[in-house]
Each structure stands twice: as structure tokens, then as C-alpha cells.
PAZA-597015 format. One record per atom (N, C-alpha, C): residue number from 1; atom name; x, y, z. Coordinates in Angstrom, 2 decimals. Atoms other than C-alpha are relative to their C-alpha. Example, Ala and Ser with C-alpha at 12.3 -4.5 7.8 and 13.67 -1.06 7.14 Angstrom:
<recs>
@num = 1 atome = N px = 0.89 py = -1.19 pz = 0.00
@num = 1 atome = CA px = 12.30 py = -4.50 pz = 7.80
@num = 1 atome = C px = 0.90 py = 1.20 pz = 0.00
@num = 2 atome = N px = -0.82 py = -1.19 pz = -0.06
@num = 2 atome = CA px = 13.67 py = -1.06 pz = 7.14
@num = 2 atome = C px = -0.77 py = 1.09 pz = 0.73
</recs>
This chain:
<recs>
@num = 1 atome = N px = -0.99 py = -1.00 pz = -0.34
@num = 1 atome = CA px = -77.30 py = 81.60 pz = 241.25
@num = 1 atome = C px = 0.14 py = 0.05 pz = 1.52
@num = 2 atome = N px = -0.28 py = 0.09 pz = -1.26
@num = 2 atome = CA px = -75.72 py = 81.73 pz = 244.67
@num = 2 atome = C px = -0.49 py = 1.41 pz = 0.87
@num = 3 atome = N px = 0.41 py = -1.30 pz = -0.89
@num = 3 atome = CA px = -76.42 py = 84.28 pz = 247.56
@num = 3 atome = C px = 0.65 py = 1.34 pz = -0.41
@num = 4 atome = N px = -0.89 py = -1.66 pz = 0.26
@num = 4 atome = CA px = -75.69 py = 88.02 pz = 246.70
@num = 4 atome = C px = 0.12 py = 0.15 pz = -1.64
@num = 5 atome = N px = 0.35 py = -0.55 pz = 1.18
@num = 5 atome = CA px = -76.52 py = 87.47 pz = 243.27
@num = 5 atome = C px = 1.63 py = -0.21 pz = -1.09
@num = 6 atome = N px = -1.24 py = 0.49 pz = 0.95
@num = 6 atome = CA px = -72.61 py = 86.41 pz = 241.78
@num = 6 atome = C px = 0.07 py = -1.22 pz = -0.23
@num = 7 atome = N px = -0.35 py = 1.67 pz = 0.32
@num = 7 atome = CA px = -71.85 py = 83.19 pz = 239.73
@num = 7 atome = C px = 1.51 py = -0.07 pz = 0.14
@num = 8 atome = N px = -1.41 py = 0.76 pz = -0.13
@num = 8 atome = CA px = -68.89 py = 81.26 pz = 240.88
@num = 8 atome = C px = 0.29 py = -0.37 pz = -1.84
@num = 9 atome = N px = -0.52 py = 0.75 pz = 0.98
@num = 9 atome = CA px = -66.75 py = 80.52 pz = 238.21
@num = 9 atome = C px = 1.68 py = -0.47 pz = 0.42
@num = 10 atome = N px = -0.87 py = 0.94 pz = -0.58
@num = 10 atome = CA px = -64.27 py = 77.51 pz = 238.26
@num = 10 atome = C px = 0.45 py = -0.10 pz = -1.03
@num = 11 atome = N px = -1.23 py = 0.38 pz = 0.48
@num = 11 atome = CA px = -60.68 py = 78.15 pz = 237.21
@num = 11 atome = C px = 0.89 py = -1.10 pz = -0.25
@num = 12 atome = N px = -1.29 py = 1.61 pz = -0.29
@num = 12 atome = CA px = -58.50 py = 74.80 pz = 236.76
@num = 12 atome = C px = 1.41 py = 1.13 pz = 0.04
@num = 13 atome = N px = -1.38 py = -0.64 pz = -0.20
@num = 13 atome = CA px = -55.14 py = 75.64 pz = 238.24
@num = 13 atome = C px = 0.74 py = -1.22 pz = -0.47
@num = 14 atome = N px = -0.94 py = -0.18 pz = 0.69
@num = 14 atome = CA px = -52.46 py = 75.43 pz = 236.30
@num = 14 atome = C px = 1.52 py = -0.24 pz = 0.75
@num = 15 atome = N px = -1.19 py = 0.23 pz = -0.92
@num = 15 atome = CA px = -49.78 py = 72.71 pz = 237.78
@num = 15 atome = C px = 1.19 py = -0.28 pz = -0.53
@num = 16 atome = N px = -0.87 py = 0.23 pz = 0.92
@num = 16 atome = CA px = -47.67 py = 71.65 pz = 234.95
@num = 16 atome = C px = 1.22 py = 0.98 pz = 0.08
@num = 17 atome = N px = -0.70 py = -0.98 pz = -0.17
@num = 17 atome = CA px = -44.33 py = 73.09 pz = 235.72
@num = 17 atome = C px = 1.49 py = -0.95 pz = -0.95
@num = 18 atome = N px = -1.37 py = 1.24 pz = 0.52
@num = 18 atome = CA px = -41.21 py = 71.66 pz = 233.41
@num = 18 atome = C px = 0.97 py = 0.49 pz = 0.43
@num = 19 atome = N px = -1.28 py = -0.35 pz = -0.22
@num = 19 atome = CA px = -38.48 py = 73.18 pz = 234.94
@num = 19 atome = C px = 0.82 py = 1.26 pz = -0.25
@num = 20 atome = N px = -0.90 py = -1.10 pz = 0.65
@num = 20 atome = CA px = -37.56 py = 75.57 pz = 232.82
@num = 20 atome = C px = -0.04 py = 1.48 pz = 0.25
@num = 21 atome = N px = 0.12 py = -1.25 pz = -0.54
@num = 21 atome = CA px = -36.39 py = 78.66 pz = 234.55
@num = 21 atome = C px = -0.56 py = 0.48 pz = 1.35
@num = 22 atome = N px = 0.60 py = 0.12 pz = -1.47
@num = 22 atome = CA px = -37.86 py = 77.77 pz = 237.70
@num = 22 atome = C px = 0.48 py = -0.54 pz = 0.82
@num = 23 atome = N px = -0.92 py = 1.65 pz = -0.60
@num = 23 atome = CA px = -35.46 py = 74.75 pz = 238.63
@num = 23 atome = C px = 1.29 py = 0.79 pz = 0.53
@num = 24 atome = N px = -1.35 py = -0.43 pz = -0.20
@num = 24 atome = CA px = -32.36 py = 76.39 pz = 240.31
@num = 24 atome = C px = 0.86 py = -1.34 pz = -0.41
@num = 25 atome = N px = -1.05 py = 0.58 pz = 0.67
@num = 25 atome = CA px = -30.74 py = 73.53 pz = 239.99
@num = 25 atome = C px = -0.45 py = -1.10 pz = -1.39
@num = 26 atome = N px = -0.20 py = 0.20 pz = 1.63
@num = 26 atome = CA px = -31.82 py = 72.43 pz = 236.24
@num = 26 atome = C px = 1.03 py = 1.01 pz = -0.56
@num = 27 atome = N px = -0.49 py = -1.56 pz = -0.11
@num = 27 atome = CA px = -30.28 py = 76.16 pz = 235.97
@num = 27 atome = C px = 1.64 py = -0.60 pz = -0.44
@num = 28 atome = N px = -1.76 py = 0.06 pz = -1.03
@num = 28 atome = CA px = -26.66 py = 75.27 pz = 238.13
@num = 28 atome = C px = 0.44 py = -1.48 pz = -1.70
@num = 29 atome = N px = -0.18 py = 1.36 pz = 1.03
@num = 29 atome = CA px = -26.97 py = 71.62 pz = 235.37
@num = 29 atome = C px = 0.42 py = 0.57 pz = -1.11
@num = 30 atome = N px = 0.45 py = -0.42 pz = 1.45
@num = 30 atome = CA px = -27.69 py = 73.13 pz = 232.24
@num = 30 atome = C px = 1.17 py = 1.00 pz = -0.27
@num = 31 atome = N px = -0.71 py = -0.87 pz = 0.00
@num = 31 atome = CA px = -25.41 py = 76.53 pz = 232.77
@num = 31 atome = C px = 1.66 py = -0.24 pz = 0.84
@num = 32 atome = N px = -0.75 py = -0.59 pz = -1.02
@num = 32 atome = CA px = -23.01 py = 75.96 pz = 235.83
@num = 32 atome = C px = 1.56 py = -0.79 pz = -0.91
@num = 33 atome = N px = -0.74 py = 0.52 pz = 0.31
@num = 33 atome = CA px = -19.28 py = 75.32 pz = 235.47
@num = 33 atome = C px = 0.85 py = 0.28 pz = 1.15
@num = 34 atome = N px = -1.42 py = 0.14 pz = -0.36
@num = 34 atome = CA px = -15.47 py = 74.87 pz = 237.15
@num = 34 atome = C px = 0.88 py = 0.63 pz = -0.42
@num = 35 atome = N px = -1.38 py = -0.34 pz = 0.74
@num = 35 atome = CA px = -12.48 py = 76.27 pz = 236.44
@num = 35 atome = C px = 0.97 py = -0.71 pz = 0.01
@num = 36 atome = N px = -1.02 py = 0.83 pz = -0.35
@num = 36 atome = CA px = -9.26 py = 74.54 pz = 236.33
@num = 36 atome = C px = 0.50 py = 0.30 pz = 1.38
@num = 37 atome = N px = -0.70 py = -0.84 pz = -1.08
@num = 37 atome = CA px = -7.28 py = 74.57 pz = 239.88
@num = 37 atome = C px = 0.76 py = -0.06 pz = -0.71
@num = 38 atome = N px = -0.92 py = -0.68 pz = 0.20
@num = 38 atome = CA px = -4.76 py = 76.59 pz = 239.54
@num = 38 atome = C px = 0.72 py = 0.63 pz = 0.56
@num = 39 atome = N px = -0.68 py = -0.55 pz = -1.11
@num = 39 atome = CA px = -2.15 py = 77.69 pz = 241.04
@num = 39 atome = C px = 0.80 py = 1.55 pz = -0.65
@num = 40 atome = N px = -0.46 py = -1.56 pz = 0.44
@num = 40 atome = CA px = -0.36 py = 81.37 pz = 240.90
@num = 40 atome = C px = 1.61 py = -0.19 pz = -0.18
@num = 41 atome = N px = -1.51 py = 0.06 pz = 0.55
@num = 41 atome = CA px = 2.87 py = 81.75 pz = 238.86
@num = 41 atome = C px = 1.28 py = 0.72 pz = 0.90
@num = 42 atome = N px = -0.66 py = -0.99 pz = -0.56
@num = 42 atome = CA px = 4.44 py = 84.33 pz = 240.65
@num = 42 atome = C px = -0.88 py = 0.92 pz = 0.88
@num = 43 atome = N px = 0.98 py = -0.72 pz = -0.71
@num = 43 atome = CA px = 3.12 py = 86.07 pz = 243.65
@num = 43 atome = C px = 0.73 py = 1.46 pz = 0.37
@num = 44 atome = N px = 1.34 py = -0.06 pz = 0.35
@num = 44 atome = CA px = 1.80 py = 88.59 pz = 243.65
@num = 44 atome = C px = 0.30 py = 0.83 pz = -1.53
@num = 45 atome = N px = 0.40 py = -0.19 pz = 1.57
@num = 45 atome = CA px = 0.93 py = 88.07 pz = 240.08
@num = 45 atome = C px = -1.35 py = -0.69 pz = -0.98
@num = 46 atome = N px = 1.75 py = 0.62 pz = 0.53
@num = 46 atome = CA px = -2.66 py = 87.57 pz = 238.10
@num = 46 atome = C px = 0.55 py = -1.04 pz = -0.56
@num = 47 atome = N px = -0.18 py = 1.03 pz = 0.90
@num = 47 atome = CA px = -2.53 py = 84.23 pz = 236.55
@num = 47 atome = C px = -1.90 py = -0.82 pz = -0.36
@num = 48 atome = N px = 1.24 py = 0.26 pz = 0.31
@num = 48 atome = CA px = -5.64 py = 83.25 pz = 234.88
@num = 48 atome = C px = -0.48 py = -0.89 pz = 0.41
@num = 49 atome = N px = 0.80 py = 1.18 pz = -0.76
@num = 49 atome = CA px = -8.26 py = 81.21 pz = 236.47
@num = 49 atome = C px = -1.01 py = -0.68 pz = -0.92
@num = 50 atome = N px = 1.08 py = 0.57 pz = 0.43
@num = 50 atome = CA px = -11.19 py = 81.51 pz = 234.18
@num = 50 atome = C px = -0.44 py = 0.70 pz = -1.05
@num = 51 atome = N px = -0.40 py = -0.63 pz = 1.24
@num = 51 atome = CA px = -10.55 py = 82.85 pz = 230.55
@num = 51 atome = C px = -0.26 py = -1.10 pz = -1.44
@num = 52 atome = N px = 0.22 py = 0.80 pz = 1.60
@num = 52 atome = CA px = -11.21 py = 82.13 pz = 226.87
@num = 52 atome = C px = 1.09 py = -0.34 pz = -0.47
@num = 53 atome = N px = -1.45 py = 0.46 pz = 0.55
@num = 53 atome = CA px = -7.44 py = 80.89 pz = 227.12
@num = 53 atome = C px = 0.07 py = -1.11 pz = 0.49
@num = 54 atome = N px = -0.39 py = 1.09 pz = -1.36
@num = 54 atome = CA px = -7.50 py = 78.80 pz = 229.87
@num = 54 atome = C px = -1.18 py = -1.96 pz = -0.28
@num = 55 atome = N px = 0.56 py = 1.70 pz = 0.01
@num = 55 atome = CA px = -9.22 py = 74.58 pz = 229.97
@num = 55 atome = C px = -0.45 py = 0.22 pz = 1.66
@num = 56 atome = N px = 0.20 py = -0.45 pz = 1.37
@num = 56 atome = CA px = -11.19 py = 74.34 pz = 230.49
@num = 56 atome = C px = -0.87 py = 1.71 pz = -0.51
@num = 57 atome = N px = -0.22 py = -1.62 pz = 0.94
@num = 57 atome = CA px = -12.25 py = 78.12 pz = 228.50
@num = 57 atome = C px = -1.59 py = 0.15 pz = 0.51
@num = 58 atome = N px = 1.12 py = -0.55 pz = -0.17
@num = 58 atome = CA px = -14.70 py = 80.77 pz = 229.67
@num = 58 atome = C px = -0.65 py = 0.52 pz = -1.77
@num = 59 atome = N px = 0.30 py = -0.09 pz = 1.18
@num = 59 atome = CA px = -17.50 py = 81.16 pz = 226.88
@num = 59 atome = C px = 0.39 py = 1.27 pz = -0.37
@num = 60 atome = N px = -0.07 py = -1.58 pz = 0.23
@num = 60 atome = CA px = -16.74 py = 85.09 pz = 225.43
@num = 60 atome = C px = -1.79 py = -0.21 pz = -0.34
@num = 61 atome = N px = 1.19 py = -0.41 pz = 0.26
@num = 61 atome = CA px = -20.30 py = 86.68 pz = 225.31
@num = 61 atome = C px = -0.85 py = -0.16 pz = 0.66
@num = 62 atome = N px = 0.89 py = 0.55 pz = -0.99
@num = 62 atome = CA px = -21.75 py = 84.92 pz = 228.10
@num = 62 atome = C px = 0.26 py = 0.65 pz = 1.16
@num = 63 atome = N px = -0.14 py = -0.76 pz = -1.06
@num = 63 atome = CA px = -22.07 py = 86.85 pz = 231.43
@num = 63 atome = C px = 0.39 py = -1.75 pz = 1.26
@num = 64 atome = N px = -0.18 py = 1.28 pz = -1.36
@num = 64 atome = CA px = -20.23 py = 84.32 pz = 234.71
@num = 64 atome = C px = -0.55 py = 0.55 pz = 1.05
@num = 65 atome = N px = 0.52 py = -0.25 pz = -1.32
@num = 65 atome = CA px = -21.67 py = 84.37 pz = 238.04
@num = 65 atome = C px = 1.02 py = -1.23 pz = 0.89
@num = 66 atome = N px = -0.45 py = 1.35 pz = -1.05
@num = 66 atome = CA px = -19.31 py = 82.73 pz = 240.85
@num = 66 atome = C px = -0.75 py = 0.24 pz = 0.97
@num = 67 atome = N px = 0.85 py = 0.22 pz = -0.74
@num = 67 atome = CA px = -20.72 py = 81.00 pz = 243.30
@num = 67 atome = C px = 1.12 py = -0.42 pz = 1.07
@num = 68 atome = N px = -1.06 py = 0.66 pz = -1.24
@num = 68 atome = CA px = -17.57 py = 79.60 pz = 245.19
@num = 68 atome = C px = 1.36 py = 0.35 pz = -0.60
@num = 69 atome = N px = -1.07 py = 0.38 pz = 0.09
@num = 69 atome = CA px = -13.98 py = 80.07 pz = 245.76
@num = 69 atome = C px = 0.72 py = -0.92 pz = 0.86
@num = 70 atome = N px = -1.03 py = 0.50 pz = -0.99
@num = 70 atome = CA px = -11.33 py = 77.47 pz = 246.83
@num = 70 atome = C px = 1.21 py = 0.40 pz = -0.15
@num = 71 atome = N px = -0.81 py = -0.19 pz = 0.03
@num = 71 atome = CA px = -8.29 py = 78.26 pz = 247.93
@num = 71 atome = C px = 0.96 py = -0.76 pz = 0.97
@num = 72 atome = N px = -0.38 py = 1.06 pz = -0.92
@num = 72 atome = CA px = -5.37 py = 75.91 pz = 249.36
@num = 72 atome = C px = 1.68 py = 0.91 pz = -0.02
@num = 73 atome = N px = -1.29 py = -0.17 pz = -0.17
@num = 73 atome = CA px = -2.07 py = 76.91 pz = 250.80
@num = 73 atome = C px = 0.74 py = -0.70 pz = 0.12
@num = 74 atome = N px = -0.89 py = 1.06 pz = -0.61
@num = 74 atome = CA px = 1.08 py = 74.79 pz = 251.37
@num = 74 atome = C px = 1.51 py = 0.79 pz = -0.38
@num = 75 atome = N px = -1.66 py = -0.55 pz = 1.06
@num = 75 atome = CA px = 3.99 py = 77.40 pz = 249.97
@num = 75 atome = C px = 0.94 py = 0.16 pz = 1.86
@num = 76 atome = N px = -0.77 py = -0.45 pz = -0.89
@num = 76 atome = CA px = 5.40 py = 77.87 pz = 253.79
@num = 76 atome = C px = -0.51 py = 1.03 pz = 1.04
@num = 77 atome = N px = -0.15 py = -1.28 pz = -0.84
@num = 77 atome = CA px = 4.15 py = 80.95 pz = 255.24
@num = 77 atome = C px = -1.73 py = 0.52 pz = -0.16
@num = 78 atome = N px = 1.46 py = -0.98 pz = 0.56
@num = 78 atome = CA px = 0.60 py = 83.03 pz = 255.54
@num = 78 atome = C px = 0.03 py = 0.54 pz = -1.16
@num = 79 atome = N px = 0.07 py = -0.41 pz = 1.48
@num = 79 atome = CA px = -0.77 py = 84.11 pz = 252.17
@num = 79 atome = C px = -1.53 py = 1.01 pz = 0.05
@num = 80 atome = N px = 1.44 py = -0.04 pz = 0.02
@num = 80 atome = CA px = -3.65 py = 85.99 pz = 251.48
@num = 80 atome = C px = -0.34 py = 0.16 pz = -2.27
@num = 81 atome = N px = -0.03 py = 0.19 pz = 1.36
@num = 81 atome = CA px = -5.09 py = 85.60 pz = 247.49
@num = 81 atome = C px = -1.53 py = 0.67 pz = -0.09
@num = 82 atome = N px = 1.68 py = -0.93 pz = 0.21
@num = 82 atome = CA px = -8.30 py = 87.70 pz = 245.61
@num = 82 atome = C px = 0.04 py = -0.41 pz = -1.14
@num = 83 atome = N px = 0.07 py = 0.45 pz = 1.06
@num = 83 atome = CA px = -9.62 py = 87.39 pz = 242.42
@num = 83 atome = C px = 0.54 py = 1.63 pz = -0.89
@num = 84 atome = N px = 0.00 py = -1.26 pz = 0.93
@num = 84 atome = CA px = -9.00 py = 90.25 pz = 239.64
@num = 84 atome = C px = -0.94 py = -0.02 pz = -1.18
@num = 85 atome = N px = 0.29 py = -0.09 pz = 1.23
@num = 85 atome = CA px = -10.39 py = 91.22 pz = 236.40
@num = 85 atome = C px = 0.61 py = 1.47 pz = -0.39
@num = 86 atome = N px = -0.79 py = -1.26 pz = 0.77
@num = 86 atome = CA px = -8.37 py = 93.51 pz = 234.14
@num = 86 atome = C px = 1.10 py = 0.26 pz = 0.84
@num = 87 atome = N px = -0.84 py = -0.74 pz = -0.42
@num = 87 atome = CA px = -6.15 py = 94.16 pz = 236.51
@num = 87 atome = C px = -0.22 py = 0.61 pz = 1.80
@num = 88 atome = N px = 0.28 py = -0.18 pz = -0.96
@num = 88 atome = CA px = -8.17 py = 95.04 pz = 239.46
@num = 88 atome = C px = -0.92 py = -0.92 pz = 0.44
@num = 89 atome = N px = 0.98 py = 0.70 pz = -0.91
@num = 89 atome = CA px = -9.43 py = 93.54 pz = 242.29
@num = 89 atome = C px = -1.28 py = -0.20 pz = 0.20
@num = 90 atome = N px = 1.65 py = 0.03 pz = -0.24
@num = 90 atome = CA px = -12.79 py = 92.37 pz = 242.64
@num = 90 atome = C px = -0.42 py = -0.91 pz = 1.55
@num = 91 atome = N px = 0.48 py = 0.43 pz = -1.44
@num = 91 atome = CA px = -12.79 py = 90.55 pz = 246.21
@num = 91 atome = C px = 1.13 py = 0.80 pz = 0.70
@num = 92 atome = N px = -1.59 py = -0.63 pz = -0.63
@num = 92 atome = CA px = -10.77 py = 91.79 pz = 249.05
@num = 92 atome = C px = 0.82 py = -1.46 pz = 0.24
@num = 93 atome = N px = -0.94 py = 0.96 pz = -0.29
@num = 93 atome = CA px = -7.80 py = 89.60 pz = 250.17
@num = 93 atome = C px = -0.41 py = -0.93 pz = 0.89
@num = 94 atome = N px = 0.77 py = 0.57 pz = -0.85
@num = 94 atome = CA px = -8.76 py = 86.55 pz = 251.81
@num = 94 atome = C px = 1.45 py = -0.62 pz = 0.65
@num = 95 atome = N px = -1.50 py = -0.03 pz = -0.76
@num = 95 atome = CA px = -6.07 py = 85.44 pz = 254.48
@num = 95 atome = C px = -0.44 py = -1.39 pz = -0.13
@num = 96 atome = N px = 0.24 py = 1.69 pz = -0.46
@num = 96 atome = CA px = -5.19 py = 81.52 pz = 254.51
@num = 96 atome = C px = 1.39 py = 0.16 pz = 0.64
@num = 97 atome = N px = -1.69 py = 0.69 pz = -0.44
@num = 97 atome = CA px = -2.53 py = 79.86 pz = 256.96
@num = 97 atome = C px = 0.47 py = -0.79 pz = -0.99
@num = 98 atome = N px = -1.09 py = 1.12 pz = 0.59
@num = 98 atome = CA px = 0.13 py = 77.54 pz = 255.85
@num = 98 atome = C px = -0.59 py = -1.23 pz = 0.09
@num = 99 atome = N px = 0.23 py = 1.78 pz = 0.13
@num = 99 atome = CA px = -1.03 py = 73.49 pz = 255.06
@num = 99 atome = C px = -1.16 py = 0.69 pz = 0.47
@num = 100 atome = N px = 1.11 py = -0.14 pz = -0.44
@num = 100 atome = CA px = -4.49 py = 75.73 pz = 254.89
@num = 100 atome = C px = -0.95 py = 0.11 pz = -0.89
@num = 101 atome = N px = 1.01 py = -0.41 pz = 1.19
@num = 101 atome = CA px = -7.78 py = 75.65 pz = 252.76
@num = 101 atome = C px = -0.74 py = 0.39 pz = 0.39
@num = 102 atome = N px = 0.99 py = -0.69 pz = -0.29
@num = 102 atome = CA px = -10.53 py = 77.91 pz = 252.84
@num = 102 atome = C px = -0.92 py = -0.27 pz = -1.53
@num = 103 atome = N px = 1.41 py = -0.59 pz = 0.30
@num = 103 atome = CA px = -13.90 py = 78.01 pz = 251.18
@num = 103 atome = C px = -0.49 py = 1.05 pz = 0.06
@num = 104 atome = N px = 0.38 py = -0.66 pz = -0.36
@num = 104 atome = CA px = -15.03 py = 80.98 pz = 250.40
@num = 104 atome = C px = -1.87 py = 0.32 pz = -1.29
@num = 105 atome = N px = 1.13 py = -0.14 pz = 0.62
@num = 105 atome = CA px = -19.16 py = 81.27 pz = 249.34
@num = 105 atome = C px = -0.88 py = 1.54 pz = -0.04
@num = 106 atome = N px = 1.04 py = -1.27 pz = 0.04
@num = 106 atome = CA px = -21.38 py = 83.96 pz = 247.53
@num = 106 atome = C px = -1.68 py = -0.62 pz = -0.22
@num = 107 atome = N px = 1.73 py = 0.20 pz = 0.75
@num = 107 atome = CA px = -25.30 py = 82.75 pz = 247.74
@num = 107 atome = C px = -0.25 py = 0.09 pz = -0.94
@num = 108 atome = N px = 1.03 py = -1.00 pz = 1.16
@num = 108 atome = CA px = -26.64 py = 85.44 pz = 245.60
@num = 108 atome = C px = 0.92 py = -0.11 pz = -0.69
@num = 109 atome = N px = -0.76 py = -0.03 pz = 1.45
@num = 109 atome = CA px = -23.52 py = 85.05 pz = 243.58
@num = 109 atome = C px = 0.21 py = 1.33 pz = -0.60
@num = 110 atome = N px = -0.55 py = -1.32 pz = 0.26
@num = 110 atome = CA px = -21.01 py = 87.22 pz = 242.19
@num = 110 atome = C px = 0.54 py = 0.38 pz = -1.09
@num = 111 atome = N px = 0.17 py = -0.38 pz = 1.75
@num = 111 atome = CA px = -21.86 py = 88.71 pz = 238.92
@num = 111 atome = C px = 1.24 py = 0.78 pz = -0.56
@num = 112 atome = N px = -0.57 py = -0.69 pz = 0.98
@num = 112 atome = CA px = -18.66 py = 89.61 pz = 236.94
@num = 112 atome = C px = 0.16 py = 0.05 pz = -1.41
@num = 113 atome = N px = 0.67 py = 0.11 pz = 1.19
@num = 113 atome = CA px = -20.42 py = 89.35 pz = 233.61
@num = 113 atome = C px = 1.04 py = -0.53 pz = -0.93
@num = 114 atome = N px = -0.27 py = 0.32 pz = 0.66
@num = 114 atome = CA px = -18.61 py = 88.89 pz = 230.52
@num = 114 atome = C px = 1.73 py = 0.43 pz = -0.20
@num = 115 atome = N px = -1.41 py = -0.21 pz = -0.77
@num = 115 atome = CA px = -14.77 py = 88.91 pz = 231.96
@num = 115 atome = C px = 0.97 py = -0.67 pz = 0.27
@num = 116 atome = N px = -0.72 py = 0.42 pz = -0.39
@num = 116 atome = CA px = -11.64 py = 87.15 pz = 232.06
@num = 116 atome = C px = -0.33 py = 0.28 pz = 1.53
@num = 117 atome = N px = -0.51 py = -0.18 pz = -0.89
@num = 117 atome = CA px = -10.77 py = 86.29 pz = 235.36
@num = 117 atome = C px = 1.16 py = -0.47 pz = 0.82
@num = 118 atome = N px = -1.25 py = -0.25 pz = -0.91
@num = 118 atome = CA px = -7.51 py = 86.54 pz = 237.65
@num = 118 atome = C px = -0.05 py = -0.66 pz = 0.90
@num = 119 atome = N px = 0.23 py = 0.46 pz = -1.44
@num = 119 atome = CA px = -6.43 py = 84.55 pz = 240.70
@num = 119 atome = C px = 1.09 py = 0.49 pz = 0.62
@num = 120 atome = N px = -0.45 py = -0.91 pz = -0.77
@num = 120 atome = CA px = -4.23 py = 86.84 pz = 242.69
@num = 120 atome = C px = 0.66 py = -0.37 pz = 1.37
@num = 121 atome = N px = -0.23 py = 0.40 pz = -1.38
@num = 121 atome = CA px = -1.89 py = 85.80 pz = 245.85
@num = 121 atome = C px = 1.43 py = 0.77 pz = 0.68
@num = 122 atome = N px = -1.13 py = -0.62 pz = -0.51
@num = 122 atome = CA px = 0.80 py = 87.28 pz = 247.95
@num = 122 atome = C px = 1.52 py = -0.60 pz = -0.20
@num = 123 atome = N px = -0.67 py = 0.35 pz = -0.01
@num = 123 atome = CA px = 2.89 py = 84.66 pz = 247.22
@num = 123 atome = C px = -0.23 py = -1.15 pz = -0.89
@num = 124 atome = N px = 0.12 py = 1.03 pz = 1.09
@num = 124 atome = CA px = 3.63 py = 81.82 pz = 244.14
@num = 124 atome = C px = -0.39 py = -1.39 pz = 0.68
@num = 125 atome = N px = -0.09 py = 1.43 pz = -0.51
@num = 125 atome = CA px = 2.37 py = 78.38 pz = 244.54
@num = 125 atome = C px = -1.50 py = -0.31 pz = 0.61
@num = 126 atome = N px = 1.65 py = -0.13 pz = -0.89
@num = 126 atome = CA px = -1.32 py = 79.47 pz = 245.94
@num = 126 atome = C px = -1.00 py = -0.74 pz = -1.01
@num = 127 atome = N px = 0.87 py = 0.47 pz = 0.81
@num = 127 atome = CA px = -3.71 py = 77.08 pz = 244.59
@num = 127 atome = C px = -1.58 py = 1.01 pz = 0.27
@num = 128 atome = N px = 1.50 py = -0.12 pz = 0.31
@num = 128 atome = CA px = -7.34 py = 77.88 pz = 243.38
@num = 128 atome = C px = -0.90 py = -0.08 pz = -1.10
@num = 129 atome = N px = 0.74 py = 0.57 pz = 1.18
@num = 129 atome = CA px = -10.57 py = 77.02 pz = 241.72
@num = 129 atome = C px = -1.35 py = 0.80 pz = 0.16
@num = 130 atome = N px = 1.14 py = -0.47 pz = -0.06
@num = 130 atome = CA px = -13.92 py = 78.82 pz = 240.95
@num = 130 atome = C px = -0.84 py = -1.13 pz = -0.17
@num = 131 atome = N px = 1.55 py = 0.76 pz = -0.03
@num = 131 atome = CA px = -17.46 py = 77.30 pz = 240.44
@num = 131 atome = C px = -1.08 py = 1.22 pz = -0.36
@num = 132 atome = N px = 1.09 py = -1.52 pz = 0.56
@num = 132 atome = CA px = -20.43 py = 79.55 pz = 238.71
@num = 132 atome = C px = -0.85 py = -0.55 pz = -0.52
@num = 133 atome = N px = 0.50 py = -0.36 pz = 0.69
@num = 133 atome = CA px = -22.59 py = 80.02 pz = 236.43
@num = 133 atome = C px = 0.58 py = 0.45 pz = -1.33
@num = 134 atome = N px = -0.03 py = -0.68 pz = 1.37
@num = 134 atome = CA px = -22.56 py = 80.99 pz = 232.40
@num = 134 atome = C px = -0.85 py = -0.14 pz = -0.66
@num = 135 atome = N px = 1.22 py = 0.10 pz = 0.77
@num = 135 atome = CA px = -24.88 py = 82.01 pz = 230.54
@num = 135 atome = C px = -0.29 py = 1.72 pz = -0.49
</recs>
């Protein structure tokens, strides 16, 4: 027995890790998806981005998480475009110039659970595309 009268005892650590649930990107593989680009019918008017109507189709029952929006201008003039669900806004307006694309990223990602969603612009002709999560 060692000094002070306690026996060591020897744990094996425990390295075996498969992935599962630990892997962000097994995760982004396994779960993540696209939306179609898309452009807006009439501005300003919702036209679906990322729906159990739309190609390709959000699952119903599954909560989305976006992780990215693109958005590309070329209609002529400043635009600014947001996303919706139901009807209301869920980002604020993001401003693009003319012959302009923006990127716009959420890290932590932006949970609008189990939700059609809207792509929203001041003016017809505004392309855009999500990127997420489902699950």
C-alpha cells in the first residue's frame, strides 16, 4: 500500500469515440441541407424558399436550423430582402447593391424549428438560397 495509507486504483480511459453526436460535421453530413435558389416573384412578396412544397421539400416534423443566407442582386437598383415565416419577418432587411451578392452567416445558427420558410425582397427578381440543418 502506498504512503498515507490509499490504494491507487487504475481506470482505463475510455477513447473509442464513433462520431455519433460528437462529430459536427458527421452532424452538418447526415442532417444538413440546401434550398433551391430562388428568386422572388413579386417584390415585396414572400415566395417560398424552404417548404414541404418547394424541391427540393422541407421535411414537416423536423425542426431547420439555418446556417447561411445567399443573396444576389442584378434587377437594376438597391434592394434589401429578409426571410419570413407565416408572414412575418424573422431577420431584419439586409441591404444589397445592384450586380451585388452578399453572404450572410449565423454560427450558432438560426433555429426556426418546424416552419415553412419565406424569401422576402423589396423588389422582384432577388435571388436566394439557404443552407441548415434538419432534424
Amino acid at each position: 500500500m502506498p504512503k498515507g495509507g490509499l490504494a491507487r486504483i487504475r481506470v482505463p480511459l475510455i477513447t473509442e469515440d464513433t462520431g455519433l453526436h460528437t462529430n459536427p460535421r458527421r452532424y452538418e453530413k447526415d442532417n444538413g441541407f440546401y434550398s433551391a435558389v430562388t428568386a422572388v416573384a413579386a417584390g415585396p412578396a414572400a415566395t417560398a424558399i424552404w417548404a414541404a412544397t418547394t424541391t427540393p421539400a422541407r421535411t414537416v416534423g423536423q425542426d431547420t436550423t439555418i446556417y447561411s443566407l445567399h443573396l444576389e442582386n442584378s434587377t437594376g437598383a438597391a434592394i434589401t430582402a429578409w426571410l419570413e415565416v407565416d408572414g412575418v419577418a424573422i431577420t431584419v432587411p439586409y441591404h444589397v447593391a445592384n450586380n451585388d451578392s452578399v453572404l450572410i452567416d449565423w454560427p450558432a445558427g438560426l433555429d426556426v424549428g418546424d416552419q415553412d420558410i419565406d424569401l422576402n425582397a423589396s423588389a422582384a427578381g432577388v435571388v436566394g438560397q439557404i443552407s441548415g440543418t434538419e432534424a
